[in-house]
N, C-alpha and C positions, 0 to 999 in steps of 0.2 A: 544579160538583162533584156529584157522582151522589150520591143518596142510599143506593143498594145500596152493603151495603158485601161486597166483594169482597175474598178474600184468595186469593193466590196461592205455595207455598213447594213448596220438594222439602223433605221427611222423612227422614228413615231409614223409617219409618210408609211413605212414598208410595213409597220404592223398592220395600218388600216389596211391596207392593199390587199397583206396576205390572214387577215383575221387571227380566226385562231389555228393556223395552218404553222404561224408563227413562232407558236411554241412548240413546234416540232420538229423543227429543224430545217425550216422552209427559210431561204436566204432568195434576195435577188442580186444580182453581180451586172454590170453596167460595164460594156465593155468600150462602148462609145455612145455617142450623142442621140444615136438611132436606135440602138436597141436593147431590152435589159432581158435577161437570162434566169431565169428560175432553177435554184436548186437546191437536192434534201442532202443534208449532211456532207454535203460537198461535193456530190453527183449532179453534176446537169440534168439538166429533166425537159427544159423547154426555152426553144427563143421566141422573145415576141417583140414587135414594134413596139418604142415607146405611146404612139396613140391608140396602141390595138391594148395595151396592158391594164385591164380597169382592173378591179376589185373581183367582179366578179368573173373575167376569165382568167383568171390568177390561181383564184378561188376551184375553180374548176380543172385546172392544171394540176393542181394541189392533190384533188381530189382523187382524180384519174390516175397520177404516180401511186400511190396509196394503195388503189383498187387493184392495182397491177404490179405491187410486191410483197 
């Protein structure tokens, strides 16, 4: 058993976040207090600080994995 404790959920919170990137398979996974983690279909894709993670660079995270598979 890992000692990180990992939580993984959709929100209402994580749909605004992630728009409609959300319906795509775009999840955020929270691995502590400090930072939450973006990813498609199960694939990491991106870390960011919880104060750096708005909407719109979520948004653009989203975007950029996309563009580049």
């Amino acid at each position: 058993m890992s000692s990180e404790k990992e939580v993984t959920m959709t929100t209402q919170t994580e749909v605004q976040g992630l728009g409609e990137f959300a319906r795509f398979g775009f999840t955020l996974v929270y691995p502590d207090d400090h930072v939450v983690e973006l990813h498609h279909d199960g694939e990491f894709v991106a870390r960011l600080s919880h104060l750096g993670a708005t909407p719109q660079s979520l948004q653009e995270e989203c975007a950029r994995h996309l563009e580049n598979h």
